[in-house]
N, C-alpha and C positions, 0 to 999 in steps of 0.2 A: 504494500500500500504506500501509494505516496506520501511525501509529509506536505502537513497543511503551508503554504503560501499564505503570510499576514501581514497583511495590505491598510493602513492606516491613510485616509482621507480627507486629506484640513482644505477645507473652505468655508467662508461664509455664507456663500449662497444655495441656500437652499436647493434648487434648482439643480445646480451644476451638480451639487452631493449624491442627490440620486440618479441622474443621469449615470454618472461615472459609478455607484452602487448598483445599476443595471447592467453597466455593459461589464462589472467584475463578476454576476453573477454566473456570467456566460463558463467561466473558468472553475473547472471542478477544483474540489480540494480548497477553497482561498477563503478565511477569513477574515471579515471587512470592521474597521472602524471607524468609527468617523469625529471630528471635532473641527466646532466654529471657531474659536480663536486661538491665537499663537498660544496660550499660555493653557489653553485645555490642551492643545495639542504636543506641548512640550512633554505636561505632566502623563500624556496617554503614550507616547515614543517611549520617555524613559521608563516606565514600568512595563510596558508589555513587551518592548525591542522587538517591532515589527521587518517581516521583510525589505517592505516597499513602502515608502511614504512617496503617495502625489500629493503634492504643498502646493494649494493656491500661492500667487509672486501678493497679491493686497488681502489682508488681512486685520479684525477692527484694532490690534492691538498693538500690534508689529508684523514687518514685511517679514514672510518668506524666505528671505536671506539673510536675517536677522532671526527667525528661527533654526534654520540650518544651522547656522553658527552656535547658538545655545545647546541646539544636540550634539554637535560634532566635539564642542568642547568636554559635554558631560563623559561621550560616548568613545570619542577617538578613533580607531580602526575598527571598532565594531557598530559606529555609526553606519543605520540603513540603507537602501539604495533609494537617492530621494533624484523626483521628477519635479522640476517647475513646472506649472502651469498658470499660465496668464492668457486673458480673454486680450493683450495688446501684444505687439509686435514686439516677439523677443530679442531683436536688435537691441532696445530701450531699457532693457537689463540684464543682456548675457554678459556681460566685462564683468556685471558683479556677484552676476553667478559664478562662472568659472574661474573669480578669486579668490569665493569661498569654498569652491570644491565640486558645486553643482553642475554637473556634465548632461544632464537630459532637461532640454527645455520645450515643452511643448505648448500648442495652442488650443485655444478653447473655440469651436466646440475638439474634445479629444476625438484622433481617427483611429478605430477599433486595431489598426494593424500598430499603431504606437504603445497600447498599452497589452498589446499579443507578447511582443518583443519584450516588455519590461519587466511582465509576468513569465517569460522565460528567463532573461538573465535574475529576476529573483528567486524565481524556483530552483535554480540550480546554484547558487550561491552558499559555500557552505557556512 
């Protein structure tokens, strides 16, 4: 049996959460969390140490990359595999993604073959 895929979910918007809660359902084995603000989602990363964080980039409390950075520090080498997502053009914040570490930036609405791809390099991630 495979082992579960756990997938943690930070956005505000309602909308988007379950959007991207639907199209994780599609993926057998994966269990989904979710939280509206940076600081629900800090406290929900460091206790469960999910596979795959998709982090909204605006958030009501702190940006996105300013969460990463508070897991990466707690977390260090076993910080998760984390995806930006932003409804704006990742030009406008990939220099400060990829100075805090964050290598996958996607856009909103998500395309099912970007989060196929993530949910494999998370599944297989030891």
């Amino acid at each position: 049996m495979a082992a579960e895929t756990h997938v943690v979910i930070v956005d505000d918007d309602l909308i988007s959460l379950e959007v991207m809660k639907a199209m994780l359902s599609h993926f057998p084995d994966t269990q989904i969390s979710t939280a509206q603000s940076g600081q629900a989602a800090l406290d929900l990363i460091l206790n469960e140490r999910p596979d795959l964080v998709l982090l909204d980039h605006e958030l009501p409390d702190f940006n996105g990359v300013e969460l990463y950075c508070k897991v990466h520090d707690a977390l260090g080498d076993k910080t998760p595999i984390t995806a930006m997502i932003s409804g704006h053009d990742p030009s406008e914040y990939s220099a400060e993604c990829k100075a805090a570490g964050i290598n996958t930036l996607l856009q909103k609405p998500l395309a099912p073959s970007d989060l196929t791809e993530l949910m494999r390099v998370a599944s297989t991630r030891e």
